[in-house]
N, C-alpha and C positions, 0 to 999 in steps of 0.2 A: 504494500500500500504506500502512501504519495502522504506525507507527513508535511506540512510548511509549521514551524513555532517562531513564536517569537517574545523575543526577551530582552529589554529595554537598559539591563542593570548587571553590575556585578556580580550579586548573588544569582540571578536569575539564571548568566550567564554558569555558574557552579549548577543549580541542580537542571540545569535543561541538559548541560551536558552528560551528566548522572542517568536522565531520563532517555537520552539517546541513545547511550550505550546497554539500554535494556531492550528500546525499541528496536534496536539492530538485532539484540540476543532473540528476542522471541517474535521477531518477524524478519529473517532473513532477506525480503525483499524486499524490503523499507526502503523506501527514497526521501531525503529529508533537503529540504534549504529552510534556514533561517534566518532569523536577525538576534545575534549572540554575541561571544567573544570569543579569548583564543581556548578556551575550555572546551566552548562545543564546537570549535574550530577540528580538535585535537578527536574529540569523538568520533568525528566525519562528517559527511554531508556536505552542501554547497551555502557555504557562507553570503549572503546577500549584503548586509550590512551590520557593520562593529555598535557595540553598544555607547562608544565613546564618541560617536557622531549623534549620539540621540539624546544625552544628558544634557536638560536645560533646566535648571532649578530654580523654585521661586518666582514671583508673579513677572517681574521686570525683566527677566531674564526668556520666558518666555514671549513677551510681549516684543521684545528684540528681537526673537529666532520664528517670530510668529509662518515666514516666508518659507526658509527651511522645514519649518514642521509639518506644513500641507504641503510644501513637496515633497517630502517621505511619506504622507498617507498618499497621496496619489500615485506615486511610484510605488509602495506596497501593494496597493490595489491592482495596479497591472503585472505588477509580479505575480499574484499570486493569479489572478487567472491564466495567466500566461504558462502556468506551473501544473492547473488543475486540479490539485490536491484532496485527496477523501476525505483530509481534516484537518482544521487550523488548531495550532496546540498554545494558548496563549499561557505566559506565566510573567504573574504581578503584572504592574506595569500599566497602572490601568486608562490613565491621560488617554494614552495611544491605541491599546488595546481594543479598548470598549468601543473606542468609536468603528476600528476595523471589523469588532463584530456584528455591530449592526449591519454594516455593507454585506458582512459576510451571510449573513442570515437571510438578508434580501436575496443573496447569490443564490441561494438554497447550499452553500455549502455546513459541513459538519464544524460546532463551534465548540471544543472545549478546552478550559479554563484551569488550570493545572498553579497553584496557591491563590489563593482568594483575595480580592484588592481588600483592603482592610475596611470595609464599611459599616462593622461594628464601632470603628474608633471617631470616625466624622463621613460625609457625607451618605449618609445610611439611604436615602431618596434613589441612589443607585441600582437598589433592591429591583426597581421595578424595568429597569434597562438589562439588568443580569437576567430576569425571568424572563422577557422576552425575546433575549441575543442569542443566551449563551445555554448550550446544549445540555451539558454536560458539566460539573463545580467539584474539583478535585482539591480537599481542604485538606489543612497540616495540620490546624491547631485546632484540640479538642472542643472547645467552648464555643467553637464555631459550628459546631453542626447544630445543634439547641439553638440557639441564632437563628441559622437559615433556617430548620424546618418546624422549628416550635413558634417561629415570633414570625416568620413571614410564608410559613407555609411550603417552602420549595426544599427538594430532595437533594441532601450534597453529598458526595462520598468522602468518608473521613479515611485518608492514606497514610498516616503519620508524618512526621518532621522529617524531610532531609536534609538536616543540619543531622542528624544521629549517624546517618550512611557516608556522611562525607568527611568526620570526625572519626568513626569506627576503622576506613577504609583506608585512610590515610597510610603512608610511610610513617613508619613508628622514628620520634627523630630522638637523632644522636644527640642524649643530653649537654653531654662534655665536650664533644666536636662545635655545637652549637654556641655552646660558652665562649670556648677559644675562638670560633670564627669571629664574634662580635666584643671581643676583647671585656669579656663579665668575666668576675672576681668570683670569688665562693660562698658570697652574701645569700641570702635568700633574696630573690628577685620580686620587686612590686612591679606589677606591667599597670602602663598608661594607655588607655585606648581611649582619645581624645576625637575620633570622629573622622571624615575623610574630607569634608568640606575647608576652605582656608580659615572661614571666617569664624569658623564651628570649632576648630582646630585652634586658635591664639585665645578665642575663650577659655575653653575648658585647660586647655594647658597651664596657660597662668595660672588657674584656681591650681590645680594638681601638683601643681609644683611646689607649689607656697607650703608644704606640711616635709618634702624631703629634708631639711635638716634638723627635722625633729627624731625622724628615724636613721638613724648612723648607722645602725648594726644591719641594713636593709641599701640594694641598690635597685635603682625605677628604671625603666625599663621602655622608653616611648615605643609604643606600636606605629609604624609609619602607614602612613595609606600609597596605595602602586599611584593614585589618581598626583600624586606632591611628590617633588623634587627635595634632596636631599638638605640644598642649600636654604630653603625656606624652615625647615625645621633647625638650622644651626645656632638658632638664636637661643634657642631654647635649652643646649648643650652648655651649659656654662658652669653648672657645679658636678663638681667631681663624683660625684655617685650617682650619675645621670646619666643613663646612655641610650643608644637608639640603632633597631633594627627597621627595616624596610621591607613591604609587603612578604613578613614572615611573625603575622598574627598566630596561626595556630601553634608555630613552634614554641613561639614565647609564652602561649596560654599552658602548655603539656610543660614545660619546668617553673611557672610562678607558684609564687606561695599566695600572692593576692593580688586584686586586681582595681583600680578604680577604671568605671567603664563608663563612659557617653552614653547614655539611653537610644536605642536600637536593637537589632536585631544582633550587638555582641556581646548584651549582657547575656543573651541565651546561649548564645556557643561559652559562653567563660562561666558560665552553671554546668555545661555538660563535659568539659572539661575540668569538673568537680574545682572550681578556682573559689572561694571566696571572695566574694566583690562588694564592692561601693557603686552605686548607679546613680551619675551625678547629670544634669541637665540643668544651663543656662541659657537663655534666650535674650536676643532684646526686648525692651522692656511692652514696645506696642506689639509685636511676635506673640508675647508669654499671653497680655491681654486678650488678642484676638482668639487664642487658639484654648485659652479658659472656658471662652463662651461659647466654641462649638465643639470641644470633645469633651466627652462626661464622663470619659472613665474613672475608674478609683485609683488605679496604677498608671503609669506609664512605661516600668519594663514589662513583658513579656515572659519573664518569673514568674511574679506577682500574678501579673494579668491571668495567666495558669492555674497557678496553686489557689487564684482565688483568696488571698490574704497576702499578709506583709512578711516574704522568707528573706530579701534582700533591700535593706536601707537603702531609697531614694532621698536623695538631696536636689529638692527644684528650689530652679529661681533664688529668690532671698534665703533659702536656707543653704545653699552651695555656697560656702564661704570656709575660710580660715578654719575656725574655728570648731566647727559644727565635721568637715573632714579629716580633723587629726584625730578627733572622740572618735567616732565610726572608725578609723581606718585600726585605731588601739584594739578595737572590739574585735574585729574580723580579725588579729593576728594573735586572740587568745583563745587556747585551745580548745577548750570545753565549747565557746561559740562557734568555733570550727567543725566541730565535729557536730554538732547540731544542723548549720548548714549542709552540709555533705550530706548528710540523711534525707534532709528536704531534698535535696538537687535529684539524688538515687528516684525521690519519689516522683521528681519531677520529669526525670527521662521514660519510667512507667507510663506516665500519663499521657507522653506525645506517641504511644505506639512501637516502638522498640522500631530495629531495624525493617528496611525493606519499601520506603515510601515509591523510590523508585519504580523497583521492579511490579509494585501493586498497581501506582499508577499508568503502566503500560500496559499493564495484562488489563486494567478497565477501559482502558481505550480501545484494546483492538478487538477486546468482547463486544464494546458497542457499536463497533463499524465492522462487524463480522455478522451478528446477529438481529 
């Protein structure tokens, strides 16, 4: 069968390719092009366009690339008829996505949706665009199926997390090798994962940094984003127990002792790499306002949001400061708290489904384009 997906993002780019290389196992005559990166590059298939052509962020930034953006849906749209495909495999990414599905649904081609845009957290009105686009809602995270079929009625299949298969799968890394490549000492290491945006990135850093010479017996650890140059984060390098690795996130997550992490999708890989963490978010001040008054959640990690309660200390806004980061981060490095967490995390990797999201969600796709 004739496969087109498409994936707007970095992670997306990780589990499409994940999802690829199932698609090839259990349909050996899969024909795939998409819009990915070098991940599903590396899977196979015929690469249409990189995901670093399609990143425009925030309101103004789209407003500039407005010309660009309908020339990639219209070029999408002739590709993919051009291509014929038995089904379009969309994951996240939903700006883009959503609108491609309507088209597609008008095509009469096959529509489905492989992680779910997040419309539990804000613009929930979406519900009624997903019901009539999109074929088929291939979800990750449990509290979304109750969501979709308790509160609006529609049928999603729950596949589990593949952040668990791409963590499980991984090259197991050379702890010591690692050390010495990045010139770290025999401290226990605090990792910083400050975010991949620049602006997101001089935030959070300054706060994260402000608590390192309180811990001497501890060296920190910046996690770089692939998207920044080296030379932008040098600023940052100025005290001696600071150091900095470069898009090699998971290795630094599998030897930390603890982590302070940006709210997103890393506070959940640095739970699942049993990490104790700090989940810190600062915003600007009219950002924080606006986005008070249209997301209602109780959480803002993906922990939390899980477990349904408070397993990892969030510091928003006014409370991410000085002071309020060095108490938390004392907590997380005593042991008895530690091993409390670990226990939530164990329960927390139960509850996204254990391995296999990939290979589930291929064998549901070609069940429902077979039958």
């Amino acid at each position: 069968m004739k496969y087109y997906i498409i994936a707007g993002e970095a992670s997306g780019d990780l589990h499409g390719s994940n999802l690829m290389k199932e698609l090839y196992k259990q349909d050996p005559q899969a024909e795939i092009r998409f819009w990915g990166g070098d991940l599903m590059q590396q899977a196979g298939g015929k690469l249409v366009k990189h995901y670093r052509d399609l990143a425009f962020m925030g309101f103004a930034e789209v407003v500039q690339n407005l010309r660009t953006i309908l020339n990639n849906i219209k070029f999408c749209k002739q590709d993919i008829l051009s291509f014929k495909p038995d089904a379009i495999i969309f994951i996240d990414y939903p700006g883009f996505n959503m609108r491609i599905a309507k088209w597609a649904k008008e095509q009469g081609i096959k529509t489905h949706y492989y992680i779910s845009p997040q419309i539990w957290a804000w613009k929930e009105n979406r519900i009624k665009a997903i019901k009539r686009d999109v074929d088929k809602m291939y979800i990750i995270l449990p509290f979304e199926k109750e969501f979709y079929e308790k509160k609006h009625l529609y049928p999603v299949e729950f596949v589990g997390h593949p952040l668990i298969d791409a963590i499980h799968n991984r090259p197991e890394t050379d702890k010591e090798l690692f050390k010495k490549e990045n010139n770290l000492d025999s401290k226990p290491v605090i990792a910083l994962l400050p975010g991949s945006r620049k602006q997101e990135i001089t935030k959070m850093l300054s706060i994260m940094l402000s608590v390192v010479d309180d811990f001497p017996d501890y060296q920190f650890v910046i996690a770089g984003a692939p998207s920044q140059e080296y030379e932008f984060y040098e600023t940052f390098l100025d005290k001696k127990n600071v150091h900095f690795v470069s898009n090699k996130t998971y290795d630094l997550l599998s030897i930390a002792h603890a982590a302070l992490v940006t709210s997103g999708t890393a506070t959940l890989e640095t739970a699942l790499f049993k990490v104790p963490e700090v989940v810190c978010y600062k915003g600007s001040w009219i950002s924080y306002q606006i986005a008070k008054r249209i997301i209602t959640l109780k959480y803002i990690s993906l922990v939390n949001l899980i477990m349904d309660k408070e397993v990892v200390k969030e510091l928003i806004q006014g409370e991410l400061n000085y002071k309020n980061l060095k108490k938390e981060l004392q907590k997380i490095l005593d042991i008895k708290h530690r091993e409390n967490l670990i226990k939530e995390y164990t329960l927390l990797e139960s509850k996204l489904g254990g391995e296999g999201a990939s290979a589930k969600t291929a064998q549901l796709i070609i069940k429902h384009l077979t039958t």
